[in-house]
Predicted model as a PDB file, atoms N, CA, C, CB and O in Angstrom, pLDDT in the B-factor column:
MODEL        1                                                                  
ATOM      1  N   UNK A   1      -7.117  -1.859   3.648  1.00 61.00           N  
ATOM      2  CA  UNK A   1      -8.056  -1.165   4.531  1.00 61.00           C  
ATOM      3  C   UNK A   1      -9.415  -1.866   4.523  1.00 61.00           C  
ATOM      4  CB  UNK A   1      -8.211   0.312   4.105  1.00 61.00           C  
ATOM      5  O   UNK A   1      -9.942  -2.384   3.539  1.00 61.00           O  
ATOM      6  N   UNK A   2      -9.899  -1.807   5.750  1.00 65.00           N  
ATOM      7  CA  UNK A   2     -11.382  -2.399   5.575  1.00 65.00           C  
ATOM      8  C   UNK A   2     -12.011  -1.650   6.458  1.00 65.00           C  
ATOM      9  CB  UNK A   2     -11.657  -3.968   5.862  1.00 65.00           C  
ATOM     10  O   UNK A   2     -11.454  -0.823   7.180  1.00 65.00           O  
ATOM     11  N   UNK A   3     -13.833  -2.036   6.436  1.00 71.00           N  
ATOM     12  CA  UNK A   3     -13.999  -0.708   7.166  1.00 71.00           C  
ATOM     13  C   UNK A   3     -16.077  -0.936   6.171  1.00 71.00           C  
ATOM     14  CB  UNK A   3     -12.297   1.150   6.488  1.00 71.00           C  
ATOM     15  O   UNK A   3     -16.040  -1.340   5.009  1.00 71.00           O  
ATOM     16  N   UNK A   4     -16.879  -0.770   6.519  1.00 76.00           N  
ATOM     17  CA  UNK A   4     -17.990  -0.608   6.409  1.00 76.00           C  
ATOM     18  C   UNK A   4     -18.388   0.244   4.959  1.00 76.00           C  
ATOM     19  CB  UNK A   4     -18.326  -0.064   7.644  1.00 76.00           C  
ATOM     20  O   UNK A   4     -18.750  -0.037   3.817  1.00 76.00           O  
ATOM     21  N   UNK A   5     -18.114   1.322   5.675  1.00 86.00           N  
ATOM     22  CA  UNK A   5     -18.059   2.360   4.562  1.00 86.00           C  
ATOM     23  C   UNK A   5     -17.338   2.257   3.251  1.00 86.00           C  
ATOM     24  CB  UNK A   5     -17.558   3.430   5.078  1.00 86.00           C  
ATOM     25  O   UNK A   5     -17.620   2.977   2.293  1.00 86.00           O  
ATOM     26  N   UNK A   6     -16.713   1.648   3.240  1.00 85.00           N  
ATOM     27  CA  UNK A   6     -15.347   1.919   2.317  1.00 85.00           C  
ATOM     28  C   UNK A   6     -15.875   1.161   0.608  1.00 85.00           C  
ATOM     29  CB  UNK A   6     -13.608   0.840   3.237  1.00 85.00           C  
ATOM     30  O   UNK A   6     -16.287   0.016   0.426  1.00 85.00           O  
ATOM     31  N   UNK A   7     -15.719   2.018  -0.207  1.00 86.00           N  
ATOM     32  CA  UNK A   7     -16.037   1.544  -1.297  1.00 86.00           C  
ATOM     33  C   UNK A   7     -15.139   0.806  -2.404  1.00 86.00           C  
ATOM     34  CB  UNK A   7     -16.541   2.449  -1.702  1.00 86.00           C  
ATOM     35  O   UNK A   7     -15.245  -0.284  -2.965  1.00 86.00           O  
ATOM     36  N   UNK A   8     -14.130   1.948  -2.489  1.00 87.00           N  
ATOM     37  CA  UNK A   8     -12.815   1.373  -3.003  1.00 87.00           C  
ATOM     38  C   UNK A   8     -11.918   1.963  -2.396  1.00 87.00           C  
ATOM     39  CB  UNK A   8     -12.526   1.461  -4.374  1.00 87.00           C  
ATOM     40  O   UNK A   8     -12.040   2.927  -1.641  1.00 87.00           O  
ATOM     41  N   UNK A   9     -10.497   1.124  -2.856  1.00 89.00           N  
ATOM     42  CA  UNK A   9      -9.227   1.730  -1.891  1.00 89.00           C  
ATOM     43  C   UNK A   9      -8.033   1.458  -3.091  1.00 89.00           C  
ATOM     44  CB  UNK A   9      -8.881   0.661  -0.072  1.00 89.00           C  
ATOM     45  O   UNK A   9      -8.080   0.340  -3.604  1.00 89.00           O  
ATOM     46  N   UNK A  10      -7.000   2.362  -3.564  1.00 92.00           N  
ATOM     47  CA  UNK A  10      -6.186   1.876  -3.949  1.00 92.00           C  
ATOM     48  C   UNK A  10      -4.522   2.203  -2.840  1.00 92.00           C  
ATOM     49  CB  UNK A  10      -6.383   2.322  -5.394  1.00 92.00           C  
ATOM     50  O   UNK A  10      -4.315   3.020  -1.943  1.00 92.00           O  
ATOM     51  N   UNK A  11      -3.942   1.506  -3.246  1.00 93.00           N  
ATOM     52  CA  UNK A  11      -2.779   1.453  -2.744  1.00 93.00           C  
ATOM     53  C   UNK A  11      -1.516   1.554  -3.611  1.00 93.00           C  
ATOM     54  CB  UNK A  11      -2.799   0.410  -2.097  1.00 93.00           C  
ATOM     55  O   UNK A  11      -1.249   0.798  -4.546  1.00 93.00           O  
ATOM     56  N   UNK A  12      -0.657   2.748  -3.113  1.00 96.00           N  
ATOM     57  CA  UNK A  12       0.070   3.017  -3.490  1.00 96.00           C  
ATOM     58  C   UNK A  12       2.061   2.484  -2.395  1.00 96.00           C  
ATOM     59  CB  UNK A  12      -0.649   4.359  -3.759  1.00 96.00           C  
ATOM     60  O   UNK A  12       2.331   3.167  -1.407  1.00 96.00           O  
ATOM     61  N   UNK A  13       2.910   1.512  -2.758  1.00 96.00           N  
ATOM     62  CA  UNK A  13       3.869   1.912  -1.978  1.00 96.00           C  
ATOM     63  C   UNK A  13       5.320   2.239  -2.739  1.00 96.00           C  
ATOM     64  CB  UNK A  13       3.954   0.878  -0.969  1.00 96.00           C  
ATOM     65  O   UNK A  13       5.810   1.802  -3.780  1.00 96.00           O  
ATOM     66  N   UNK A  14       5.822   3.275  -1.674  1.00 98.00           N  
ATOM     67  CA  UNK A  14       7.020   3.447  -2.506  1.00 98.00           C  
ATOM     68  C   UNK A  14       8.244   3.183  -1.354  1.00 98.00           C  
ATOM     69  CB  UNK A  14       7.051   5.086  -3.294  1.00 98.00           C  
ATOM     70  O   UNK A  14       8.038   2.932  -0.166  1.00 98.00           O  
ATOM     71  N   UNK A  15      10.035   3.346  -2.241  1.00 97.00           N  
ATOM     72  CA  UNK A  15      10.983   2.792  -1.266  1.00 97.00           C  
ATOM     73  C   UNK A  15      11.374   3.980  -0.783  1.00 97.00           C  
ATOM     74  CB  UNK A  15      12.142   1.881  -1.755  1.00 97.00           C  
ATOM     75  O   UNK A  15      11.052   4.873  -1.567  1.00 97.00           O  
ATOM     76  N   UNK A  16      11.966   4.400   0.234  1.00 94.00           N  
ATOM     77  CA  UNK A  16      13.071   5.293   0.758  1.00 94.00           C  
ATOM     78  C   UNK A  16      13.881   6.375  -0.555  1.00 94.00           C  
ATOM     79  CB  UNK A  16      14.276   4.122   1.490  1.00 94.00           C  
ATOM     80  O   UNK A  16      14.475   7.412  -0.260  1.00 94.00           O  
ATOM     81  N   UNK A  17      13.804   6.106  -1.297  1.00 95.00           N  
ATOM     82  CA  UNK A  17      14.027   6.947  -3.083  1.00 95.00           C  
ATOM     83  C   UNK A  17      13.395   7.229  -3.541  1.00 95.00           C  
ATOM     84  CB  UNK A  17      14.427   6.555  -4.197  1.00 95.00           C  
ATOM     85  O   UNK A  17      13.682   7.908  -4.526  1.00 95.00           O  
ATOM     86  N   UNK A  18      11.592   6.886  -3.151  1.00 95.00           N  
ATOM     87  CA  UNK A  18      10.115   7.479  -3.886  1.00 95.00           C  
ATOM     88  C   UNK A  18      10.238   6.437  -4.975  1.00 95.00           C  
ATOM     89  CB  UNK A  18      10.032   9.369  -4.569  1.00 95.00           C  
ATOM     90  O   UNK A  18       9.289   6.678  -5.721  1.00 95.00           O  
ATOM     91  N   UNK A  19      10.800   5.571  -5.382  1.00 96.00           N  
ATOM     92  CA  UNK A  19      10.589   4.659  -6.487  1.00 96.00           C  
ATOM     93  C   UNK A  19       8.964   3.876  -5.854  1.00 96.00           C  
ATOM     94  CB  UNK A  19      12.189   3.439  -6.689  1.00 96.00           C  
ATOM     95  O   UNK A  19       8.849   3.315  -4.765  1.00 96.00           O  
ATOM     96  N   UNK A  20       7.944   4.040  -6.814  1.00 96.00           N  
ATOM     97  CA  UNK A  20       7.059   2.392  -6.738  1.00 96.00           C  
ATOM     98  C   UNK A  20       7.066   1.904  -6.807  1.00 96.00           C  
ATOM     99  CB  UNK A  20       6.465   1.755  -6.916  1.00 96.00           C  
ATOM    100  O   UNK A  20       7.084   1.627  -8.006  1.00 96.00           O  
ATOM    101  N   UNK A  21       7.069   0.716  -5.896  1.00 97.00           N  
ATOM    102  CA  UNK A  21       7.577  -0.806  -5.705  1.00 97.00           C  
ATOM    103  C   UNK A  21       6.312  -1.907  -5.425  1.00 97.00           C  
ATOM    104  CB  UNK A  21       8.676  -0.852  -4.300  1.00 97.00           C  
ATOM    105  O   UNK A  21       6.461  -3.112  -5.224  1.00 97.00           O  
ATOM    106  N   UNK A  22       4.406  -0.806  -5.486  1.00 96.00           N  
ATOM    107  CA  UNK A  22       3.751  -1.363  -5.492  1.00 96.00           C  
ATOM    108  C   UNK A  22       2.449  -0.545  -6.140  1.00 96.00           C  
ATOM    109  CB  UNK A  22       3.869  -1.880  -4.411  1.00 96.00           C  
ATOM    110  O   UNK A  22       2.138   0.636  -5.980  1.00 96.00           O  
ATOM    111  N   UNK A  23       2.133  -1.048  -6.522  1.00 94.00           N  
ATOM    112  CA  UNK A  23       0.635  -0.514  -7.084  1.00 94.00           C  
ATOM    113  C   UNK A  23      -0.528  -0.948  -7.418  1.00 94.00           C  
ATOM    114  CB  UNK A  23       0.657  -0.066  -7.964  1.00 94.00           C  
ATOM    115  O   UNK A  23      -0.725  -1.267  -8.590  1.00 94.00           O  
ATOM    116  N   UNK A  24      -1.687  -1.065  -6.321  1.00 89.00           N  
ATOM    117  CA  UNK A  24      -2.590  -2.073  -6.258  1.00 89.00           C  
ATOM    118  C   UNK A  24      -4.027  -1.947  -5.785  1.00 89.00           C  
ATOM    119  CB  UNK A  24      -2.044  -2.910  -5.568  1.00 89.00           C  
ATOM    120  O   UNK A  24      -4.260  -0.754  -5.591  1.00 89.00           O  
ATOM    121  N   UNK A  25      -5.104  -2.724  -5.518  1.00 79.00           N  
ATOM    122  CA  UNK A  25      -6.134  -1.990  -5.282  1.00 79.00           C  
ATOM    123  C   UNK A  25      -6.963  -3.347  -4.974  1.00 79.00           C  
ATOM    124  CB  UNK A  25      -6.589  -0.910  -6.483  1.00 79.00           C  
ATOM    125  O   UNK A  25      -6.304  -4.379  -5.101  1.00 79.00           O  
ATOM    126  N   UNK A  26      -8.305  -3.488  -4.590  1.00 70.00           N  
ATOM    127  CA  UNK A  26      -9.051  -4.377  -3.622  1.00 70.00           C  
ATOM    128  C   UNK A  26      -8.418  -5.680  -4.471  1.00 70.00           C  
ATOM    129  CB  UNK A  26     -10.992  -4.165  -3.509  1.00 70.00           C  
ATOM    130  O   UNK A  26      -8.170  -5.584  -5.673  1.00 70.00           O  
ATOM    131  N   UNK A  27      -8.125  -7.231  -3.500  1.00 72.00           N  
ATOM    132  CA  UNK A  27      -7.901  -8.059  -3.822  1.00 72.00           C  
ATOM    133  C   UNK A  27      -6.758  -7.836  -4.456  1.00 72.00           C  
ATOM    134  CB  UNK A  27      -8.739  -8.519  -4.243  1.00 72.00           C  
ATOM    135  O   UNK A  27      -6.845  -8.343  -5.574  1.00 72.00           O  
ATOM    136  N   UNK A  28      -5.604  -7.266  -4.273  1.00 81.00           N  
ATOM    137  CA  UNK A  28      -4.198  -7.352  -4.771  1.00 81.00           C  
ATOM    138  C   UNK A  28      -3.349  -6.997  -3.608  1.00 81.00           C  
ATOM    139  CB  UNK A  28      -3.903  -6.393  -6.015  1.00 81.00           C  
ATOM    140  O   UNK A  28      -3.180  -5.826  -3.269  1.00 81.00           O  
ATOM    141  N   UNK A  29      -2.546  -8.516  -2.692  1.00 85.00           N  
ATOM    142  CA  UNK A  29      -2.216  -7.997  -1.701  1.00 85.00           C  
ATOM    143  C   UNK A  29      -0.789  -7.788  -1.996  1.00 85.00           C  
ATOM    144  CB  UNK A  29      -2.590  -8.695  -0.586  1.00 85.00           C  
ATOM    145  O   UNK A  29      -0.247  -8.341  -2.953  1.00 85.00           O  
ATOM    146  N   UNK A  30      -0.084  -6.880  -1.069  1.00 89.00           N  
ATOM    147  CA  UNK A  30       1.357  -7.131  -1.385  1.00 89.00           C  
ATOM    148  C   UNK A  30       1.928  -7.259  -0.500  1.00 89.00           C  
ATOM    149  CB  UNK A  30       2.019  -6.357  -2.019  1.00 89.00           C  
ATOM    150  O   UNK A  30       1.956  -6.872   0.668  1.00 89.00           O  
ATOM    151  N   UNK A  31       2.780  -8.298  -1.603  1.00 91.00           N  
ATOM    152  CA  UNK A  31       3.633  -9.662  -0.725  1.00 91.00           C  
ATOM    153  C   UNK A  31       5.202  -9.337  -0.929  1.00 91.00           C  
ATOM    154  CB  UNK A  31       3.273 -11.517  -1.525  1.00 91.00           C  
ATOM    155  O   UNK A  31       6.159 -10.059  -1.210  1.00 91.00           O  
ATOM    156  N   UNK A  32       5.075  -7.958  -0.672  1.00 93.00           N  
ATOM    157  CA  UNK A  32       6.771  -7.864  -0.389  1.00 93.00           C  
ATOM    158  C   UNK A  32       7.776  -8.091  -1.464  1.00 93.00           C  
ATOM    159  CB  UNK A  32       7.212  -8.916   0.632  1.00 93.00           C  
ATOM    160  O   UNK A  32       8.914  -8.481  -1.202  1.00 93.00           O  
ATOM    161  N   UNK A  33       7.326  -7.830  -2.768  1.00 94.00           N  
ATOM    162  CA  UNK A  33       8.266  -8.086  -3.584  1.00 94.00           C  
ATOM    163  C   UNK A  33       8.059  -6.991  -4.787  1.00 94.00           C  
ATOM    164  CB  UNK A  33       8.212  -9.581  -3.965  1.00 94.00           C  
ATOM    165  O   UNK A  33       7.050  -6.287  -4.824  1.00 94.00           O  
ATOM    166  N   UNK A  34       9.182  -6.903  -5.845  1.00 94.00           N  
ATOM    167  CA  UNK A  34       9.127  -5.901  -6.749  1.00 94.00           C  
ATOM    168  C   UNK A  34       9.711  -6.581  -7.724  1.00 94.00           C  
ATOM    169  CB  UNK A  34       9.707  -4.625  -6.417  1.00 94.00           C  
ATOM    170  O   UNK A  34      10.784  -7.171  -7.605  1.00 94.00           O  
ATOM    171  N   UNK A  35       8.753  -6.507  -9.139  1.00 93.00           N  
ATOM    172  CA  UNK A  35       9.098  -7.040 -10.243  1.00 93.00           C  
ATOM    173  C   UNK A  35       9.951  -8.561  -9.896  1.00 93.00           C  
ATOM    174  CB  UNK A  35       9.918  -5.901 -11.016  1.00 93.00           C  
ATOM    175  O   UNK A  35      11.116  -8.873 -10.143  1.00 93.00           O  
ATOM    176  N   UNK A  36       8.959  -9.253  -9.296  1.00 93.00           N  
ATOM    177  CA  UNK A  36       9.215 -10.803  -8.804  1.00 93.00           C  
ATOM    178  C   UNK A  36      10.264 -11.207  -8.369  1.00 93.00           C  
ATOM    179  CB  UNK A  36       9.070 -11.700  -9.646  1.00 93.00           C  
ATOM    180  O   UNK A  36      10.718 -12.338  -8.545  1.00 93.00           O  
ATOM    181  N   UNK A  37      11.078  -9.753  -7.357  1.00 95.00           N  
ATOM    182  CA  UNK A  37      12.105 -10.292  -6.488  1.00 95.00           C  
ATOM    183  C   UNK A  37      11.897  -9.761  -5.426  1.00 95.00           C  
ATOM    184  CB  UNK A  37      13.402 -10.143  -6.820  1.00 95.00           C  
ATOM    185  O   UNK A  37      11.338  -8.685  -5.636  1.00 95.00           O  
ATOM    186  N   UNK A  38      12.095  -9.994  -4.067  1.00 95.00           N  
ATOM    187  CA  UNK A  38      12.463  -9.744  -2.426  1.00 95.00           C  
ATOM    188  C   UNK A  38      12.887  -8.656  -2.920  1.00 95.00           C  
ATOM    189  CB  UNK A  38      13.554 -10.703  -1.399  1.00 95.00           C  
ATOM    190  O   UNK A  38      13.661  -8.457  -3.857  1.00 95.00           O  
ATOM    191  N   UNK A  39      11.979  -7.488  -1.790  1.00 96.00           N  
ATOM    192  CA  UNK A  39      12.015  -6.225  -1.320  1.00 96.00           C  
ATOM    193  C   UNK A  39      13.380  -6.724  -0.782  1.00 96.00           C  
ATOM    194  CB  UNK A  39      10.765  -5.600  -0.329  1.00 96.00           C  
ATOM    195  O   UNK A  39      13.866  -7.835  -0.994  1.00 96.00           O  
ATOM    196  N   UNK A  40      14.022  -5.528   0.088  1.00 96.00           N  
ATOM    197  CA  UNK A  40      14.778  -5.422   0.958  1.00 96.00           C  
ATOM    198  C   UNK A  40      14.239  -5.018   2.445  1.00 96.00           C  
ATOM    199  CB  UNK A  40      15.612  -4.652   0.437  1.00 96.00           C  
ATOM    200  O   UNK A  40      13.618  -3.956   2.401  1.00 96.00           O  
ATOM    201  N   UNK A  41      14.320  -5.623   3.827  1.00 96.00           N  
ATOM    202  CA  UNK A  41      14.146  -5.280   4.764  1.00 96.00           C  
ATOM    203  C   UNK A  41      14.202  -3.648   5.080  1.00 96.00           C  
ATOM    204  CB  UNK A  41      14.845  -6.031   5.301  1.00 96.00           C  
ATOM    205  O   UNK A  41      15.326  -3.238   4.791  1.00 96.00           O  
ATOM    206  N   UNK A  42      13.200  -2.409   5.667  1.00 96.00           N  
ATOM    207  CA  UNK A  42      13.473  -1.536   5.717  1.00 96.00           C  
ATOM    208  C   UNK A  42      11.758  -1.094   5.601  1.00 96.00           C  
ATOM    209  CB  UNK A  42      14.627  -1.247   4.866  1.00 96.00           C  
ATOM    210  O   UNK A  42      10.684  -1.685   5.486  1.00 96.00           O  
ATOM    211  N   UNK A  43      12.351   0.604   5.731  1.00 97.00           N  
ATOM    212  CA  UNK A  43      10.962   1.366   5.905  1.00 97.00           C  
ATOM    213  C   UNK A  43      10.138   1.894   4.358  1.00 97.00           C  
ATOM    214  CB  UNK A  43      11.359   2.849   6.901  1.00 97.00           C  
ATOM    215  O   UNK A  43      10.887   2.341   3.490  1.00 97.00           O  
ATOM    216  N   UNK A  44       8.845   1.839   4.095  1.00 97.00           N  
ATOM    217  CA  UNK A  44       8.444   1.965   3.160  1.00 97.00           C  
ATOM    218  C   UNK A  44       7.302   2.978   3.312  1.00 97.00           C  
ATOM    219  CB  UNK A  44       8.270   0.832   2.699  1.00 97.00           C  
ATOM    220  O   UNK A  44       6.768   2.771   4.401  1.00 97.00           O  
ATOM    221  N   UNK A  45       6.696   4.020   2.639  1.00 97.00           N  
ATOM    222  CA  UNK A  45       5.734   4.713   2.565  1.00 97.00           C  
ATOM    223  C   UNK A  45       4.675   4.177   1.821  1.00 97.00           C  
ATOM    224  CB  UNK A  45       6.083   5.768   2.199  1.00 97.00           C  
ATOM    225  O   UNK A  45       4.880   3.726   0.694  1.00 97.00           O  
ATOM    226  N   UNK A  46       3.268   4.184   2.473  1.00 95.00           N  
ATOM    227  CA  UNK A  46       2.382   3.656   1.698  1.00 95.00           C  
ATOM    228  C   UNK A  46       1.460   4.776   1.766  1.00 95.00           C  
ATOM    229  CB  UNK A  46       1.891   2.300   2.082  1.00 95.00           C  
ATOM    230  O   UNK A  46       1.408   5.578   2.699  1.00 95.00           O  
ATOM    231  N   UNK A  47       0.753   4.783   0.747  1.00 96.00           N  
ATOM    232  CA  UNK A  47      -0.160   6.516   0.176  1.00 96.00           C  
ATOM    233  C   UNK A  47      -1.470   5.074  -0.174  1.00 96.00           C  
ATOM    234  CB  UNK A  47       0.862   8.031  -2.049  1.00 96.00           C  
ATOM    235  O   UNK A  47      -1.420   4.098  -0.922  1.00 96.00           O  
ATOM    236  N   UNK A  48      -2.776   5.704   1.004  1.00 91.00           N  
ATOM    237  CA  UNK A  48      -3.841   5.103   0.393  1.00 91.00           C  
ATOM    238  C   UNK A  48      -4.765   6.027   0.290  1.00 91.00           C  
ATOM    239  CB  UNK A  48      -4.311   3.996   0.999  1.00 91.00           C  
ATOM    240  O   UNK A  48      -4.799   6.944   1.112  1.00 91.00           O  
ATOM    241  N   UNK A  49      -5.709   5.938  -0.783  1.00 92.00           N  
ATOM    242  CA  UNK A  49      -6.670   6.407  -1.418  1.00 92.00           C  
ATOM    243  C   UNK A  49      -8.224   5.457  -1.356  1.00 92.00           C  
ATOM    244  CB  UNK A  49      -6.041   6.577  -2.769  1.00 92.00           C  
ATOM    245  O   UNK A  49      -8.501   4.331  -1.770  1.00 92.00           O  
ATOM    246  N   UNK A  50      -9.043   6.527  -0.626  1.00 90.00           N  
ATOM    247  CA  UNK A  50     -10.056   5.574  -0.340  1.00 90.00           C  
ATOM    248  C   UNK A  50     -11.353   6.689  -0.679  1.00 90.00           C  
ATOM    249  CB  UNK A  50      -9.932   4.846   1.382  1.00 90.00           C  
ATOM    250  O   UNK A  50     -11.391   7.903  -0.477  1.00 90.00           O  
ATOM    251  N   UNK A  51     -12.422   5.738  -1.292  1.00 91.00           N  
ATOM    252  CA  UNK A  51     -14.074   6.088  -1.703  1.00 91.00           C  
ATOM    253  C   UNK A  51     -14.325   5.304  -0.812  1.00 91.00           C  
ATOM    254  CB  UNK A  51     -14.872   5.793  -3.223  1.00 91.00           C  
ATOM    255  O   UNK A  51     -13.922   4.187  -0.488  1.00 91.00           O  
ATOM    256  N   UNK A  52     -15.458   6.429  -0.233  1.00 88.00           N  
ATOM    257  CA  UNK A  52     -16.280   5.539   0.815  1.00 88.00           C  
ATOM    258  C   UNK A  52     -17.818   5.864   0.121  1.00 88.00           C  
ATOM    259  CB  UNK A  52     -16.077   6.130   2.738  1.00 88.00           C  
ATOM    260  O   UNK A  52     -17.955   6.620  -0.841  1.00 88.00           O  
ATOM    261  N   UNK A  53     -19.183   4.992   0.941  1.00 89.00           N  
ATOM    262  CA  UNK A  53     -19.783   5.017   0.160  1.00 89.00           C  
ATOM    263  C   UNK A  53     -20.746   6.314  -0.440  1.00 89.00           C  
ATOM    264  CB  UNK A  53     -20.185   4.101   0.480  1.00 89.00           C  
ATOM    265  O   UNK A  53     -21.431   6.269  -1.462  1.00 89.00           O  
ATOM    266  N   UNK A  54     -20.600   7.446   0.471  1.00 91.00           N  
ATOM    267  CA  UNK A  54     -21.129   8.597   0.128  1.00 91.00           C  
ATOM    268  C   UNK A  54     -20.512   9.552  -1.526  1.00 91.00           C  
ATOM    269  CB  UNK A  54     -20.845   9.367   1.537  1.00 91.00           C  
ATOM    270  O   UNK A  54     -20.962  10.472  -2.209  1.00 91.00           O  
ATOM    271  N   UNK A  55     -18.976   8.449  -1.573  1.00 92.00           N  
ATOM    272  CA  UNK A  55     -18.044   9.124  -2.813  1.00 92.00           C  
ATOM    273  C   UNK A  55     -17.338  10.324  -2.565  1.00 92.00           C  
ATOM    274  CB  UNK A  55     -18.860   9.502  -4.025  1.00 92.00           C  
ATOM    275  O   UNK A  55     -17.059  11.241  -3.337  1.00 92.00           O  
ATOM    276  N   UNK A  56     -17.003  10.110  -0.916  1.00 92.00           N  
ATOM    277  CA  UNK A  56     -16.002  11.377  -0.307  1.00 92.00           C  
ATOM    278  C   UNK A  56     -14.568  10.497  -0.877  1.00 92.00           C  
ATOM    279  CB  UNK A  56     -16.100  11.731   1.920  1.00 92.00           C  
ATOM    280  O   UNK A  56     -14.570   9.267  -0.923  1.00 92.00           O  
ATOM    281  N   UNK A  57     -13.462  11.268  -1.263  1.00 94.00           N  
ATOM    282  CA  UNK A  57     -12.396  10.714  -1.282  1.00 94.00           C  
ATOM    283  C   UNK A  57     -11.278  10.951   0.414  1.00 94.00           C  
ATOM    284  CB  UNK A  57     -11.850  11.338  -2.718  1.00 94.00           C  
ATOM    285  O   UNK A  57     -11.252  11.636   1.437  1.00 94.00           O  
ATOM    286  N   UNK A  58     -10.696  10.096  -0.121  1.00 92.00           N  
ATOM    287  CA  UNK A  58      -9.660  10.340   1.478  1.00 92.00           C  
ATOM    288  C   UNK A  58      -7.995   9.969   0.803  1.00 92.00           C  
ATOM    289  CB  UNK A  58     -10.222   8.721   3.212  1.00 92.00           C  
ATOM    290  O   UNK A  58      -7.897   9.087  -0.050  1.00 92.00           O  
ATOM    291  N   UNK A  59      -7.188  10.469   1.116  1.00 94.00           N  
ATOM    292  CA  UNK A  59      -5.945  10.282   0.957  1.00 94.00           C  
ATOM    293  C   UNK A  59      -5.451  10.538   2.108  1.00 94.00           C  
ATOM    294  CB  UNK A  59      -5.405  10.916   0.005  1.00 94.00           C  
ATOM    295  O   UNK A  59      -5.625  11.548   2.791  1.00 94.00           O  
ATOM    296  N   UNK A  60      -4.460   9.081   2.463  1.00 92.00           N  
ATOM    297  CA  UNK A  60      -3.541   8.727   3.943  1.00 92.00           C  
ATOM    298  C   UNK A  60      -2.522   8.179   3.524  1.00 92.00           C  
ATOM    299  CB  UNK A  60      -4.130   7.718   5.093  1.00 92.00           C  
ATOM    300  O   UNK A  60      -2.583   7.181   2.806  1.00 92.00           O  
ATOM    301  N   UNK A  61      -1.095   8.883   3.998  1.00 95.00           N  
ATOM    302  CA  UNK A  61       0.153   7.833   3.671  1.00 95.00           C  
ATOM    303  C   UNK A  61       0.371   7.309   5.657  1.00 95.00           C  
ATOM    304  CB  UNK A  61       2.059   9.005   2.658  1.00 95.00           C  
ATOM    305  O   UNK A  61      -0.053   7.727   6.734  1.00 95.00           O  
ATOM    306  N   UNK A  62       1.159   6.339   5.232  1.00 94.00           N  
ATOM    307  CA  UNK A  62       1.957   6.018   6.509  1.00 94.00           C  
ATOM    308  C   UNK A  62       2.890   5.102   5.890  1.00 94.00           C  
ATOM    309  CB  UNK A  62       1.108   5.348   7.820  1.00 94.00           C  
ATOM    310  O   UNK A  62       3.005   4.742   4.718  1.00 94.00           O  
ATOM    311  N   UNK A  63       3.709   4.725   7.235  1.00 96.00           N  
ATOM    312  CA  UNK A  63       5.098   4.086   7.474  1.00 96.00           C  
ATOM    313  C   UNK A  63       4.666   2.790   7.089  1.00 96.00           C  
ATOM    314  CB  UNK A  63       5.799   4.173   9.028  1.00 96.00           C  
ATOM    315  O   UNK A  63       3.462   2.633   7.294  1.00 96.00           O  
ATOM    316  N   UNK A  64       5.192   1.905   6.648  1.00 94.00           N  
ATOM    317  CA  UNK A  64       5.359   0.483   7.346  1.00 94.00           C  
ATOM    318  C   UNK A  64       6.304  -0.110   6.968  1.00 94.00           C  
ATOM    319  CB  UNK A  64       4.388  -0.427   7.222  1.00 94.00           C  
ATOM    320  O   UNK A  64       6.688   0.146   5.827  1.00 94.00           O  
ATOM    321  N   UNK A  65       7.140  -1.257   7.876  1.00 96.00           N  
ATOM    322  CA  UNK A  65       8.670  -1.308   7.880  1.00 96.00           C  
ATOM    323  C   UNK A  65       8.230  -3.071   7.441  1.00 96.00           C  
ATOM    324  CB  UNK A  65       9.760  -0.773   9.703  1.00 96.00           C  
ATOM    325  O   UNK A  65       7.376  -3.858   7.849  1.00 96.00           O  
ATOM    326  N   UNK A  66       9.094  -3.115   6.626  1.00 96.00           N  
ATOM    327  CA  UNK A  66       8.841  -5.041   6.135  1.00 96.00           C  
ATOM    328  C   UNK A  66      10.062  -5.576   6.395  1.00 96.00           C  
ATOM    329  CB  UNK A  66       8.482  -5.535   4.267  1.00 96.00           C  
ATOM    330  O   UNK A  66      11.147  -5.348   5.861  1.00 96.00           O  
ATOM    331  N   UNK A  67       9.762  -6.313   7.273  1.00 95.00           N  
ATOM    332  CA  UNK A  67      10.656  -7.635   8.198  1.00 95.00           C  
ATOM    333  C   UNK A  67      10.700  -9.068   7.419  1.00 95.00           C  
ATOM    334  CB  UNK A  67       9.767  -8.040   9.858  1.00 95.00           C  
ATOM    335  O   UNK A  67       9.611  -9.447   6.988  1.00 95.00           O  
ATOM    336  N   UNK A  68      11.433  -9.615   7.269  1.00 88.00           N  
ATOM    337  CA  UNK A  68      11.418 -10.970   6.683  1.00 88.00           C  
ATOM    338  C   UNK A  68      11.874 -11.977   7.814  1.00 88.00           C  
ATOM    339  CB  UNK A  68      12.399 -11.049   5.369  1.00 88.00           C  
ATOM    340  O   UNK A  68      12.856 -11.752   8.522  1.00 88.00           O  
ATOM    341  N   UNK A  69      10.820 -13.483   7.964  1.00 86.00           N  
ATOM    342  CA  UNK A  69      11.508 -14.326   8.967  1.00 86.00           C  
ATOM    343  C   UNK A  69      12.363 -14.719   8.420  1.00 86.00           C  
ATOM    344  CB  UNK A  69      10.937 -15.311   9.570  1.00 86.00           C  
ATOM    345  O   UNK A  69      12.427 -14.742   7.191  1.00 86.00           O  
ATOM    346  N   UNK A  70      13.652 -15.323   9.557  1.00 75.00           N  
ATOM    347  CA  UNK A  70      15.160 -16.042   9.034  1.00 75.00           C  
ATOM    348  C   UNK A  70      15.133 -17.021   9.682  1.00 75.00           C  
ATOM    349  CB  UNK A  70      16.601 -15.359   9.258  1.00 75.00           C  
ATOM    350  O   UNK A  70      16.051 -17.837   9.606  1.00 75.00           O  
TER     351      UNK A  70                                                      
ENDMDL                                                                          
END                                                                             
């Protein structure tokens, strides 16, 4: 997330089973993998948590589906 306001952000993603397959926060991007192997193609929930600079918190999940080129 980026964004003016934004102070910190962590990131949370999990698989289709609620397992965490990521857990991370400014400058930790994720690159699609879990415990240093290829995700599997498919839909994933990501839960972010964000301080902005007043120190309101915000919690947002959404979708995002990870495609691999072939």
């Amino acid at each position: 997330p980026t964004g003016v306001n934004v102070l910190a952000y962590h990131i949370t993603i999990y698989n289709r089973w609620g397992e965490k397959v990521f857990d991370g926060q400014r400058n930790q991007p994720f690159d699609g993998t879990y415990q240093g192997r290829p995700l599997l193609e498919g839909v994933y929930v990501a839960v972010v948590e964000i301080e902005d600079v007043e120190h309101q918190h915000k919690k947002e999940s959404r979708t995002l589906v990870l495609l691999r080129n072939k």
